[in-house]
N, C-alpha and C positions, 0 to 999 in steps of 0.2 A: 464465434464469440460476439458479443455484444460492443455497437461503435453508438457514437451520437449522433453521427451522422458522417456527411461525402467527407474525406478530408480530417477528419477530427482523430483524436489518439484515442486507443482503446484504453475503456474504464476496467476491463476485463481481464482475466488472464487469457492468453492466446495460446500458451505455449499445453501441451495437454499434461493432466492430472497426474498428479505426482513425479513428472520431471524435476531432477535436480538443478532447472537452469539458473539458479541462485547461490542453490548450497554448492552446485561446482565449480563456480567461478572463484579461482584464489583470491583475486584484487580483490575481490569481497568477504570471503569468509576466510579464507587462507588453505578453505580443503580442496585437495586436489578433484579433478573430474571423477577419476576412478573411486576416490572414499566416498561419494556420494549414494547414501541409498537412495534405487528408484520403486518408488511402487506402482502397480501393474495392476490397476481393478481387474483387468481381465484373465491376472494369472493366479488359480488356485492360493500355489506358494508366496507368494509377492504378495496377498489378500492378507494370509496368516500372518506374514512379518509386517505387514500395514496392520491390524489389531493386536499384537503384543508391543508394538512402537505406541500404537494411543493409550492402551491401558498405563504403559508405563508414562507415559507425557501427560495424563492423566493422574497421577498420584503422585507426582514428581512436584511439590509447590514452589523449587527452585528454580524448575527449569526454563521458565524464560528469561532466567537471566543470561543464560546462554544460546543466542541467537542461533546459533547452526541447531541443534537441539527442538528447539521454537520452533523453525524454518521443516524441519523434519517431522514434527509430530502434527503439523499443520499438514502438512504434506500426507502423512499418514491418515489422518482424518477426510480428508477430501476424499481418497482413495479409495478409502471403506465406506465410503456414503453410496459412491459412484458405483462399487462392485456388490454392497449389499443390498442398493435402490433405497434406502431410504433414511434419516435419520435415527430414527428405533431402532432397526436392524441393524445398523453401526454400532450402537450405544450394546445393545445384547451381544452383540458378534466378540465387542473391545470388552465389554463386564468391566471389574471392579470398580473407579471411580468415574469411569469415563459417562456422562452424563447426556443426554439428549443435547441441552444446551451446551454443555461444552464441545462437543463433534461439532451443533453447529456454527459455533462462535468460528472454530478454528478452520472449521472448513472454506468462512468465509474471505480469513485472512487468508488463504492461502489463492484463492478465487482475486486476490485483490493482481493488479495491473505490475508488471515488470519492475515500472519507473520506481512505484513506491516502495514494492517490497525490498530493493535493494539499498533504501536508507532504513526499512526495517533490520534488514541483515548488515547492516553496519552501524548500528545503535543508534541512529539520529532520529528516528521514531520508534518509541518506546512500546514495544510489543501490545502494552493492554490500552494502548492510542491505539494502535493498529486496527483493533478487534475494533473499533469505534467506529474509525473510517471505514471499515466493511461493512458498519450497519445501511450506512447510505448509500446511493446509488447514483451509478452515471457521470457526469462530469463533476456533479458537488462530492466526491471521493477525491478527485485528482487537487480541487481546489482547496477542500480540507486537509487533505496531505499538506499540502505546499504553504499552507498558513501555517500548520504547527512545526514546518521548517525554517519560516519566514519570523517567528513571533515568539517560540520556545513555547508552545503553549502548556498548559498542564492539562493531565490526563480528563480531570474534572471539565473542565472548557471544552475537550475535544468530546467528552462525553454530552454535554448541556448541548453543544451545536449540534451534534449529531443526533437528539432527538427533536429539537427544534426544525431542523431541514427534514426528519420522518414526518412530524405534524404539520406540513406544509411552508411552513417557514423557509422564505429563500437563502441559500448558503449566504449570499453578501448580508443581508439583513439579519441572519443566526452570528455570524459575525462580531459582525456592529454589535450585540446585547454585548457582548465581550471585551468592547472596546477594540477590535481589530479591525481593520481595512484590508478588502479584499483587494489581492495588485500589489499592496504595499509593499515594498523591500530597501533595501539600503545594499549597493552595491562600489564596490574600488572602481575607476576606472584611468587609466593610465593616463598620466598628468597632460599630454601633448593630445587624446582624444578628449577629456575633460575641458579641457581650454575651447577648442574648437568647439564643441556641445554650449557650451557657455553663449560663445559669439553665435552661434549660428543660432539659437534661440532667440536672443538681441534679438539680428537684424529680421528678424521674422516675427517676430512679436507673438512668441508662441514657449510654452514651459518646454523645460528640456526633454520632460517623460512624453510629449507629443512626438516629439523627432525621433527618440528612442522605440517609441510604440511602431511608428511607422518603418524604420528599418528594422527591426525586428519581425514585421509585419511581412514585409519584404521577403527576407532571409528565407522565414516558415515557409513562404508559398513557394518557394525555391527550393527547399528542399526532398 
């Protein structure tokens, strides 16, 4: 899968196609690992139940409100791209409503990196945000995810940046047309480290998000 470079977090999904490693996780969906369907581009059967799951996520206009469902038919789509080779041959395999662009909107969200889909799959990015931030690529995915967690964005905004950063427009500057700062957040921090962040900006003649950035900075390369 696809990185930015030495060091950097993948933009990508890593884990392979149509693994449940989302929809199995209780803390996140509440299904257990065992309810989780997996689908298997490589297996006949697992192909079939991957094109009867899109046709129906496909004619279903309810169903991204139900994340596990979303997460599943996203899943399903990927699957049937990878085992019938191509987008058309999906769409033909899946029939009824399942559409060229829909396989590959959804295939994309599925395609999208761990960190994000697991605020997909706990409602905090709203599924057709989702399909948005799949349009782009690379690290301006990861940092358009984290604005529209950062900033509540609407789906409209997540959509305008995200073709702004396709026509060349850099993510911080597709941003900014929006009125958002890229970095920005607002965080608690326990009153006895807050105090100490205070002074020790003082006597250094330095904002507190310097000090923060730098052990932060720290931490990352540590880990």
């Amino acid at each position: 899968m696809s990185h930015e470079g030495p060091g950097e977090p993948p933009t990508d999904r890593e884990s392979p196609v149509g693994a449940p490693v989302i929809r199995g996780d209780p803390s996140v969906t509440g299904q257990r690992p065992e309810e989780a369907v997996e689908f298997d581009p490589d297996d006949p059967e697992s192909l079939e139940t991957a094109a009867e799951t899109v046709r129906q996520f496909a004619g279903d206009a309810a169903g991204e409100a139900d994340t596990v469902f979303m997460l599943r038919g996203a899943a399903a789509c990927a699957a049937l791209v990878r085992g019938e080779g191509s987008y058309k041959a999906a769409a033909e395999r899946a029939g009824g409503e399942a559409t060229v662009a829909f396989i590959r909107k959804w295939s994309r969200v599925h395609d999208l990196p761990r960190s994000i889909r697991k605020h997909v799959a706990m409602g905090e990015i709203a599924p057709t945000a989702a399909k948005h931030i799949a349009r782009v690529a690379g690290a301006a995915r990861l940092q358009l995810a984290w604005a529209v967690l950062d900033h509540d964005m609407t789906v409209r905004q997540v959509r305008s940046v995200a073709s702004d950063v396709n026509d060349g427009v850099s993510v911080e500057d597709a941003l900014a047309i929006e009125g958002i700062t890229l970095g920005e957040l607002t965080m608690e921090l326990p009153p006895e480290i807050y105090r100490e962040l205070r002074r020790r900006a003082a006597l250094e003649d330095v904002e507190p998000d310097e000090i923060v950035a730098t052990a932060l900075e720290r931490r990352f390369d540590r880990g």
